[in-house]
C-alpha positions as CSV (number, residue, x, y, z in Angstrom):
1,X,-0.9,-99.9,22.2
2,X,1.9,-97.1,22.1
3,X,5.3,-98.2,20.1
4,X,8.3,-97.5,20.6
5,X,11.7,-97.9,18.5
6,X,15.0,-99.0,20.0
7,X,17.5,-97.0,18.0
8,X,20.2,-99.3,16.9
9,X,22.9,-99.8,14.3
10,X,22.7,-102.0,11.3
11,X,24.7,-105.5,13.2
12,X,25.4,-105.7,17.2
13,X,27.8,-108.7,15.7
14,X,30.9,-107.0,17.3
15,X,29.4,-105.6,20.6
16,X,27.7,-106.8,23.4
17,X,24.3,-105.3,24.2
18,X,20.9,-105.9,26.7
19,X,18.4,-103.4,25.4
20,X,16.5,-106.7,24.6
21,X,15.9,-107.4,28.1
22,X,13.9,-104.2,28.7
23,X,11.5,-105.5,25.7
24,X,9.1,-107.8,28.2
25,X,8.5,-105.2,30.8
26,X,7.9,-102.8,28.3
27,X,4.9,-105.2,27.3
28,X,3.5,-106.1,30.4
29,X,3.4,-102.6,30.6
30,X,1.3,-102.3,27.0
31,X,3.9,-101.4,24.6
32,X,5.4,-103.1,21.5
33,X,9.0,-102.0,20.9
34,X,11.3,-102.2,17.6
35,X,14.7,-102.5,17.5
36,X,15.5,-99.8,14.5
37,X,19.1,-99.1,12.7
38,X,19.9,-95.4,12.6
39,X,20.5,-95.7,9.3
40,X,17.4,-97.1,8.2
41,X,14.6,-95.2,5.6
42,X,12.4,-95.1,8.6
43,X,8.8,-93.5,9.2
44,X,9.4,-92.1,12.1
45,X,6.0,-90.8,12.4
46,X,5.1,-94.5,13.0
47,X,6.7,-94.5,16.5
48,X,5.3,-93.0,19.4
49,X,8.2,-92.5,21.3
50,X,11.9,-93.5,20.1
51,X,14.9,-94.2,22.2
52,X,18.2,-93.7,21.4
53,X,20.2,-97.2,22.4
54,X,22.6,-98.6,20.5
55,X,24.2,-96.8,17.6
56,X,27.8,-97.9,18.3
57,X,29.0,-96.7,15.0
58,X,27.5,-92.9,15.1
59,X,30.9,-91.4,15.6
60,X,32.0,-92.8,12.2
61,X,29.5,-89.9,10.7
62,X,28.4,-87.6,13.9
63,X,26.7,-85.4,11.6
64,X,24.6,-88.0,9.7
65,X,23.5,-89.3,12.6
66,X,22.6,-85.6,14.3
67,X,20.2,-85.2,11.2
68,X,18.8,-88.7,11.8
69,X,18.1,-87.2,15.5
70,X,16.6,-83.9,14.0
71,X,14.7,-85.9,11.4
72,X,13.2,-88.0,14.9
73,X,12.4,-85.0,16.4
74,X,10.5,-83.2,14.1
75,X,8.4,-86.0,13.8
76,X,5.5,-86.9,16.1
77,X,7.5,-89.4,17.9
78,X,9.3,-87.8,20.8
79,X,12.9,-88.6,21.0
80,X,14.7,-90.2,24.0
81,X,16.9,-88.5,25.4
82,X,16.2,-84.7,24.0
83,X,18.3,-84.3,21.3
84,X,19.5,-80.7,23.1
85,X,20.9,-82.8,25.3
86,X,22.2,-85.5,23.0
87,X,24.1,-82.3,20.6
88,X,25.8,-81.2,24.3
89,X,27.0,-84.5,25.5
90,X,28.2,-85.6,21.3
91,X,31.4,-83.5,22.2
92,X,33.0,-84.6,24.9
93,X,34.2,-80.8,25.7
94,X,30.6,-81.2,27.9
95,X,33.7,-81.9,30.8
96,X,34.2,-78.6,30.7
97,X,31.3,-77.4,31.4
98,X,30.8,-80.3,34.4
99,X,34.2,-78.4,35.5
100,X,32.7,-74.9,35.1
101,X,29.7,-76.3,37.2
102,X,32.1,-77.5,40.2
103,X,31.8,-81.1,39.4
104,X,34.8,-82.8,39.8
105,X,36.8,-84.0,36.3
106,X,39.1,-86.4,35.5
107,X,42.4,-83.7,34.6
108,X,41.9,-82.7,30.7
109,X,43.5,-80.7,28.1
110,X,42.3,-80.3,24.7
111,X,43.2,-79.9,21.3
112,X,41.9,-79.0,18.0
113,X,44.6,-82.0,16.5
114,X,46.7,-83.9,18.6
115,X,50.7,-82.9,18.7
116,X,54.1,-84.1,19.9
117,X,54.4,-80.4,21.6
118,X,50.5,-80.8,23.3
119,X,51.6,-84.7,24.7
120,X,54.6,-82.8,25.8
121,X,53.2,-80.3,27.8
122,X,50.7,-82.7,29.4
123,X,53.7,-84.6,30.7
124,X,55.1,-81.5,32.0
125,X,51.5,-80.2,33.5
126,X,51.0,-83.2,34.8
127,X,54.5,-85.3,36.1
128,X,52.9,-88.0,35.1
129,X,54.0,-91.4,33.9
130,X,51.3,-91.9,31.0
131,X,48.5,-90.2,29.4
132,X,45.5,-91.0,27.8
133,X,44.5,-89.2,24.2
134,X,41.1,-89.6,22.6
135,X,39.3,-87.8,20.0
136,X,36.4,-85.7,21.4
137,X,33.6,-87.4,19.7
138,X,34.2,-91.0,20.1
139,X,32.5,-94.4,21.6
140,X,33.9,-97.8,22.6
141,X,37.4,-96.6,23.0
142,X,37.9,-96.3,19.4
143,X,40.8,-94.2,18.6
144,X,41.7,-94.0,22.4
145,X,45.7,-94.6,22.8
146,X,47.7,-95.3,26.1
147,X,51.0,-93.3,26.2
148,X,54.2,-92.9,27.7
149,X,56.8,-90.3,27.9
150,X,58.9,-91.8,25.5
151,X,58.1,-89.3,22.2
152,X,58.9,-92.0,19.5
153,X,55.8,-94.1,20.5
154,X,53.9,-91.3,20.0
155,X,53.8,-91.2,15.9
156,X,50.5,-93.5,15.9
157,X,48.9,-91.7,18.0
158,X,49.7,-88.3,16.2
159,X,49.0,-89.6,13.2
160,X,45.0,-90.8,13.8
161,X,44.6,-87.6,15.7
162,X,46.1,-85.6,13.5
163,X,43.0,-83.8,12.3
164,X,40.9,-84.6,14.5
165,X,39.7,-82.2,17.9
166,X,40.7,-84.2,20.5
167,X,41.3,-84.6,24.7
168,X,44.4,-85.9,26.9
169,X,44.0,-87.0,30.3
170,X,47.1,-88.7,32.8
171,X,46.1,-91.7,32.9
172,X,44.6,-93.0,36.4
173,X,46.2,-95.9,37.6
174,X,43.1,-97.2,40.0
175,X,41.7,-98.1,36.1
176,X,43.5,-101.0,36.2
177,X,44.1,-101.5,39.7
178,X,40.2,-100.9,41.3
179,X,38.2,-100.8,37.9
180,X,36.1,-98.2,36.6
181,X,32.3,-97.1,38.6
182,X,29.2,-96.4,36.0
183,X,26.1,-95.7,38.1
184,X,22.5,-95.7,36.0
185,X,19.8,-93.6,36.7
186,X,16.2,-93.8,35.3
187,X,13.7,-90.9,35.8
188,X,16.0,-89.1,37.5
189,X,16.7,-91.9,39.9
190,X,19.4,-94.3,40.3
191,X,19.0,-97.8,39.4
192,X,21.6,-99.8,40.0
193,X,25.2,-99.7,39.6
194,X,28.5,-102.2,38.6
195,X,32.5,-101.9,38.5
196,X,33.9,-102.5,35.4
197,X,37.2,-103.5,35.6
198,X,39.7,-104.4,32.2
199,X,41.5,-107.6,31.5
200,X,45.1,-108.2,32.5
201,X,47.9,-105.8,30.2
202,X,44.5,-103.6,29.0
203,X,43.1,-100.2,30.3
204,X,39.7,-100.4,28.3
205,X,37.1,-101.8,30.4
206,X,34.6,-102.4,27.6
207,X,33.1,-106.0,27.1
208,X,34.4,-105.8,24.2
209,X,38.0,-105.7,25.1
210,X,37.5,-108.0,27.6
211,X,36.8,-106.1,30.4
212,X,34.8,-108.0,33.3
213,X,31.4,-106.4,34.6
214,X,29.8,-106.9,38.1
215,X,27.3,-105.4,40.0
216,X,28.0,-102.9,43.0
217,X,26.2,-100.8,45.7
218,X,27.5,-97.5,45.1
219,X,29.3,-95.7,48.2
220,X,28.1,-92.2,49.3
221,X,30.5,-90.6,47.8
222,X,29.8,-92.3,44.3
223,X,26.1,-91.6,44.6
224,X,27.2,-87.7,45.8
225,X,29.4,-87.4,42.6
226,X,26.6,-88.9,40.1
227,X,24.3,-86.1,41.9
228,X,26.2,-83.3,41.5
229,X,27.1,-84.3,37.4
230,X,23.4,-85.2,36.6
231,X,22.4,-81.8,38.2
232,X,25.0,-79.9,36.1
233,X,22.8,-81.6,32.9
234,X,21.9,-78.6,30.9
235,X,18.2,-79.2,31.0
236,X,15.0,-79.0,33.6
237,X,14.0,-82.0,33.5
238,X,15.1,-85.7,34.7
239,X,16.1,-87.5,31.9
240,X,14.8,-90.9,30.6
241,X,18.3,-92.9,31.2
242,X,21.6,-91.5,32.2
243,X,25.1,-93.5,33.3
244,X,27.6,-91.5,35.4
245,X,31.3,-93.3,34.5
246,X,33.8,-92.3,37.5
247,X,37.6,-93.8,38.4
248,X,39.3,-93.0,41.7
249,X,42.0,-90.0,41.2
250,X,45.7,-90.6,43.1
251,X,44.5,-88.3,46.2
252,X,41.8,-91.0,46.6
253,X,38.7,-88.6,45.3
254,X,36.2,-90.0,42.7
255,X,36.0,-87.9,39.8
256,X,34.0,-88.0,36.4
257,X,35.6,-89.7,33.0
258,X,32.8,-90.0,31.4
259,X,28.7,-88.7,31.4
260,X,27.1,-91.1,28.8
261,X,23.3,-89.3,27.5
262,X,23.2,-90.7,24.6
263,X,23.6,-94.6,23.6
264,X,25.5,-96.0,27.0
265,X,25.0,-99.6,27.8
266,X,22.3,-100.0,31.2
267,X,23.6,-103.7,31.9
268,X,20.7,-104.7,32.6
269,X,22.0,-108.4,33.7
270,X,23.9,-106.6,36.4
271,X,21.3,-105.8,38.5
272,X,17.8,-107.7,39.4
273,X,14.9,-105.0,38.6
274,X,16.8,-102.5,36.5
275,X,14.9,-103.0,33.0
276,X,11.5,-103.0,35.0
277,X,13.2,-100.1,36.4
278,X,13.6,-98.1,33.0
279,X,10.8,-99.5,31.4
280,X,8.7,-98.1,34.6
281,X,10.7,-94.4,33.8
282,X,9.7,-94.7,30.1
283,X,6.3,-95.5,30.8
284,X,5.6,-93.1,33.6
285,X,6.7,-90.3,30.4
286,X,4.0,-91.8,28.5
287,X,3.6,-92.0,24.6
288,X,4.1,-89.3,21.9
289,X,5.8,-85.7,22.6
């Protein structure tokens, strides 16, 4: 019977996750899965295959947790996704190179630390009313601040970003107003999809903020965007899981916030069939490397 690990964090306490839903079809399929912290003194060599799910606290040490992902694959076990993939989509400066590909982008401008003078000149680039700035390697919103053009609400934001390489994007009002589109794809193939849309006086759309989460058909134009970024994936093969994060631009386009390769949340709940779905993808790859 082939094993695989769940990789995970040390408590879920604060978040909200599913990956446990995906552990009965994995069975009925033959396998017996553990739910592993990243941190842990694990044998890796004891897993067949292990997938990378919830380690919502990697980007408070990116680099310890890039060596965990070298130690995995090294080791017998394959790792899920490919950890080439994983290093590329760690930064989000991967945008970029959606952009470069002709996939459309969510407007960004980056810097090594964030500035009064760099959230100046996105308000003049841009003429808009408020920006978004985030560090470049971050999860769950942390460290994400909503701002206006007034300069002295800025200083918090300066001052966490500091010294840190980070992004700034106008912020898009259909956040707030139509919600935020993540489409899943297993294998290559789209699962299912939801809108996630934030409480009232909030932008962040995560559970945990108390965004609300519901279940969607995507449009063609969602499903021709999710396409065209999953293509521009710097690797030959489909990958195990994928989740495609777009908001509607002011011109009324869809364009890409967010490509998620690495730990995103499948919401499995969301949609009937979706953790048969990825535990059918994950068995179809089989065990070992």
């Amino acid at each position: 019977m082939p094993t695989c690990a769940f990789l995970t964090t040390d408590t879920l306490d604060a978040f909200v996750a599913y990956d446990h839903l995906a552990v009965a079809p994995l069975a009925r399929l033959g396998w017996t899965v553990e739910m592993v912290p990243w941190r842990a003194e694990a044998d890796w060599e004891a897993y067949d295959v292990v997938v990378v799910r919830s380690p919502w606290d990697y980007q408070d040490d990116p680099d310890a947790f890039l060596d965990v992902l070298g130690a995995i694959d090294t080791s017998a076990a394959r790792l899920e996704n490919p950890l080439a993939v994983m290093r590329w989509n760690l930064r989000k400066t991967y945008l970029r190179d959606l952009e470069a590909a002709g996939v459309p982008i969510v407007p960004t401008r980056w810097a090594e630390g964030l500035t009064s003078d760099a959230l100046a000149a996105a308000f003049d680039a841009w003429g808009t009313a408020e920006v978004v700035a985030k560090p470049v390697v971050s999860a769950n919103a942390d460290g994400t601040f909503r701002l206006g053009p007034d300069a002295e609400t800025w200083n918090a934001a300066v001052s966490a970003l500091a010294d840190r390489a980070c992004m700034i994007q106008p912020f898009v009002p259909s956040v707030v107003a139509e919600g935020e589109w993540s489409v899943f794809a297993f294998g290559g193939a789209v699962s299912h999809a939801i809108l996630k849309t934030p409480a009232a006086g909030d932008f962040r759309v995560q559970e945990e903020h108390g965004g609300v989460i519901r279940g969607v058909e995507p449009g063609a134009d969602l499903l021709a965007l999710t396409g065209a970024a999953l293509a521009a994936v710097p690797h030959p093969d489909p990958l195990l899981y994928a989740r495609v994060d777009a908001v509607r631009l002011t011109d009324g386009t869809l364009a890409i916030i967010e490509l998620e390769l690495i730990e995103p949340s499948l919401y499995f709940p969301f949609a009937d069939g979706s953790a048969e779905r990825f535990a059918a993808a994950l068995d179809e790859q089989g065990p070992g490397v």
